[in-house]
Structure formats: structure tokens, C-alpha cells
ZAMAR-715419 format. One record per residue (C-alpha): residue in three letters; x, y, z. Coordinates in steps of 0.001 Angstrom, whole numbers, plus 500000, padded with zeros to 6 digits. Example, Ala and Ser with C-alpha at 12.3 -4.5 7.8 and 13.67 -1.06 7.14 Angstrom:
ALA512300495500507800SER513670498940507140
//
This chain:
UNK860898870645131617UNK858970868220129131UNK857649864845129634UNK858120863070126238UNK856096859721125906UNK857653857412123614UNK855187854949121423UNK856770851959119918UNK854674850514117483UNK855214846994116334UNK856747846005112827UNK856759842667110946UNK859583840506111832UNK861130837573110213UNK859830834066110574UNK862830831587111207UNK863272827761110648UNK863951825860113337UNK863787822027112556UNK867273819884111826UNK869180822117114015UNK867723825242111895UNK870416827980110170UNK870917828002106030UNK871648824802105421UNK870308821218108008UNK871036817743106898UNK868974814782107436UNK868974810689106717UNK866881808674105567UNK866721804817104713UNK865663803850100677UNK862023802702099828UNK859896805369101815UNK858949809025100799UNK859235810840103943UNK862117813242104064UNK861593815613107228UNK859277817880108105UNK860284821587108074UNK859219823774111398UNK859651827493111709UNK858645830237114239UNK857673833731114128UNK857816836337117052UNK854535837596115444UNK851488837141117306UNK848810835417114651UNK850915834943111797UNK850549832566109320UNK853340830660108201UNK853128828565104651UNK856073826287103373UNK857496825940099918UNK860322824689097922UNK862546827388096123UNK865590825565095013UNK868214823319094844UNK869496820873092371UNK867219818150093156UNK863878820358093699UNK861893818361091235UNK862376815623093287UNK860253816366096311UNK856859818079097199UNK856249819975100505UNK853141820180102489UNK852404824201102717UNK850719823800106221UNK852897821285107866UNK855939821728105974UNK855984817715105553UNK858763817603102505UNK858301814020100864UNK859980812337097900UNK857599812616094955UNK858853808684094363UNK860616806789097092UNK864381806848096171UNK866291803979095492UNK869376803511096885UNK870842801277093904UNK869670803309091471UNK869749807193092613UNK867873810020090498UNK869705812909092563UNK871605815533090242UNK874901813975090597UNK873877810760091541UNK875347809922094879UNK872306809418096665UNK872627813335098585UNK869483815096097256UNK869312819093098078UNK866217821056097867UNK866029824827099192UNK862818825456101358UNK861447828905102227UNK858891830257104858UNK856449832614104403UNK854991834507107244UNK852068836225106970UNK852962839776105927UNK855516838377103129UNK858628838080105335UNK861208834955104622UNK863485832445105751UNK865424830273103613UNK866932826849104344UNK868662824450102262UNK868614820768102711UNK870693817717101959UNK868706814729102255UNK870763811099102192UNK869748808238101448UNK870749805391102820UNK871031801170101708UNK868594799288103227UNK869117795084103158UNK866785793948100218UNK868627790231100015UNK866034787611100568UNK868217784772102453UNK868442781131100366UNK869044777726101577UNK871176775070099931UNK869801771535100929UNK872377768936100532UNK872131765102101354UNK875259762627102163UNK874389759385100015UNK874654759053096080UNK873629755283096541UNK869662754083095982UNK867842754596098244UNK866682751066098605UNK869699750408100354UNK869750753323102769UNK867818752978106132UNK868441756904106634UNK870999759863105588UNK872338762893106634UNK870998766007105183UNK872340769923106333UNK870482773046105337UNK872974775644104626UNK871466779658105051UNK873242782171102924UNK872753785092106273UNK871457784462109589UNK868064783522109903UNK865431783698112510UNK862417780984113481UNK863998777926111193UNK862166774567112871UNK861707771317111808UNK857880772039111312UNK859339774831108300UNK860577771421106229UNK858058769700103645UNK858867766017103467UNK857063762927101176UNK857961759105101394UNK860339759572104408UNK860112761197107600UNK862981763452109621UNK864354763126112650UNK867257764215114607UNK866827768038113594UNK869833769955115147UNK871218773277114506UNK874973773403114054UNK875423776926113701UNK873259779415115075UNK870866780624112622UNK872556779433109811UNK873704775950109748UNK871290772524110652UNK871171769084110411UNK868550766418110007UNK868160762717109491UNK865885761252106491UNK864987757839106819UNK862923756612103471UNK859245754618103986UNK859732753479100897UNK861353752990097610UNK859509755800096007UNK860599759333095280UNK861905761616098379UNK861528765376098221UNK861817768144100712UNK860710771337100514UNK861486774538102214UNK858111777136101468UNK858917780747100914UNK858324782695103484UNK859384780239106207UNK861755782136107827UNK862978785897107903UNK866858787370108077UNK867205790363110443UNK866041792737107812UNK862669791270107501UNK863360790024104300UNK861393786346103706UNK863543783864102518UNK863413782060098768UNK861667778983098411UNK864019775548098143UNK864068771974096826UNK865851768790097336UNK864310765804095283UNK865506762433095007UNK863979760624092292UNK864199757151090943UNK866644755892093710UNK869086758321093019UNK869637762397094169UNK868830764653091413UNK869948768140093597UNK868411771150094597UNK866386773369093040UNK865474776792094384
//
């Protein structure tokens, strides 16, 4: 008889990535204007390893950087969606990332970032009035403030008026349509004014700064 004793030593083995669903390829979204692509985690069986993260391909490689110790990958410059930089220009970047353990072992992943359209339209108003006549003969006139999108927070208090005051504010449409009474003080000049800023669509975006001025007795329009 012999009693063998068998020693199994332990080898290297291969780190793996495991973030966006992990395998050869992963793709990911991402909305326009921000730098942040994904960050890149692997693991390793390895007890003390170090892993390190870098890029090591793909068509739009020069695009990005990645973090080594996190494996952060970021846009060197935000992307546009409007105006795309990617290789053939349809707003799918692809970078190849690698993983480095600690004894020179690999793993390889490549990614397809896409970027998506984000709502950059700042909403306008169009301020129009019902009377052409002087306004020495009007005691008071319609006036309707017309959004181009749906708006949020839109109040009396957000309309600038001289030599008349407002009444009767009433929204017609939700978020996008209102009405208002001007009656004159005077014979002077009447002008209303919407500030920038005022109100916000559902975006975020602030809304352009408007005019109505009536000058001389007569309406002169809007300007914006």
C-alpha cells in the first residue's frame, strides 16, 4: 500500500468584469450635456489582487478617459446630442475596456455608450391684446398669454405692468393658455413685461423674456 498526499498549489486566475450585465460587450445610456458614462466593476477569485482599469479600443477611444482605480469611464467633453463626435456619428460611442489583475491576467469588455436628446427649448410667450383703438377710449381690454409648451408656476405676480393695472387673471388652458384684463390709469404708454426666468417647462428649461408695449395710444406688438 501507499498513502499519496496530493498538494494543490494555487495559480493566478482571471479577473472578470461584472458591471452592465458583464460578458464582451454591455451597453449603457446616457442623457447629452454630462460626462459620466458608467463605471466599470470587475472581480477576481484572487485573494489581494489588485485590479487597475484601462481603455484598449474601440472606434471612439479618444473620446473618453477611465479612472484606473474606480474604473469611472467619463467623456473627455460632454457629448452633444445635436452635434455627435462618435466615429460614425449616430450618437453610439464604443470604447473597449480591459482589467488588469495583479499578476498581469485580463478581461476585456467592449462598450456602446448612447446618447440620448435631452429638451434644451426654453418655452416663449406671445402676448396679444384685443383693441387696435386709443387707448383713451378704452376703459380696459382683453389680453391672453399664449406658451409655446407647458409651463409650470405662471401667476399674475410673474407680469410687469406700467400706467394700467390687471385684473381678472385666469388660465384657460392648463399651463399654457391665460387671460387677463388691462384697464389703463392713464393716457400714457402701457407695457407689460414677462422677466426671463419667470417660469420653467418640465425640462427645467427657464423661459425667454417677453414684451407687449402700447405706445402713443396705439399697440405697437410684442417683442421678445
Amino acid at each position: 500500500t501507499q498513502t499519496i498526499t496530493v498538494n494543490v498549489t494555487n495559480v493566478n486566475e482571471n479577473p472578470v468584469i461584472t458591471s452592465d450585465g458583464g460578458g464582451d460587450t454591455a451597453s449603457v445610456s446616457m442623457v447629452e450635456n454630462q460626462t459620466s458614462a458608467t463605471t466599470v466593476a470587475a472581480s477576481d477569485s484572487d485573494t489581494g489582487d489588485t485590479l487597475a482599469y484601462s481603455l484598449s479600443g474601440g472606434a471612439d477611444q479618444d473620446k473618453f478617459n477611465i479612472d484606473g482605480g474606480t474604473g469611472a469611464l467619463t467623456f473627455k467633453t460632454a457629448p452633444d446630442y445635436e452635434n455627435p463626435t462618435d466615429s460614425d456619428t449616430n450618437n453610439s460611442y464604443i470604447v473597449e475596456v480591459t482589467v488588469t489583475d495583479s499578476g498581469n491576467l485580463t478581461d476585456t469588455q467592449t462598450i456602446t455608450v448612447a446618447v440620448t436628446d435631452v429638451d434644451e427649448i426654453a418655452p416663449t410667450v406671445s402676448i396679444h391684446h384685443t383693441k387696435g383703438d386709443k387707448l383713451s377710449n378704452m376703459r380696459g381690454f382683453n389680453v391672453t398669454f399664449n406658451w409655446s409648451e407647458t409651463v409650470t408656476g405662471f401667476t399674475q405676480s410673474d407680469i410687469g405692468i406700467s400706467n394700467a393695472s390687471i385684473s381678472g387673471f385666469t388660465e384657460t388652458t392648463a399651463g399654457q393658455a391665460y387671460q387677463a384684463t388691462i384697464t389703463p390709469d392713464g393716457q400714457g404708454d402701457i407695457r407689460l413685461d414677462i422677466a426671463a426666468g419667470a417660469v420653467q417647462d418640465a425640462a427645467t428649461n427657464d423661459n425667454q423674456a417677453a414684451t407687449l408695449a402700447l405706445a402713443g395710444g396705439r399697440g405697437c406688438g410684442q417683442t421678445q
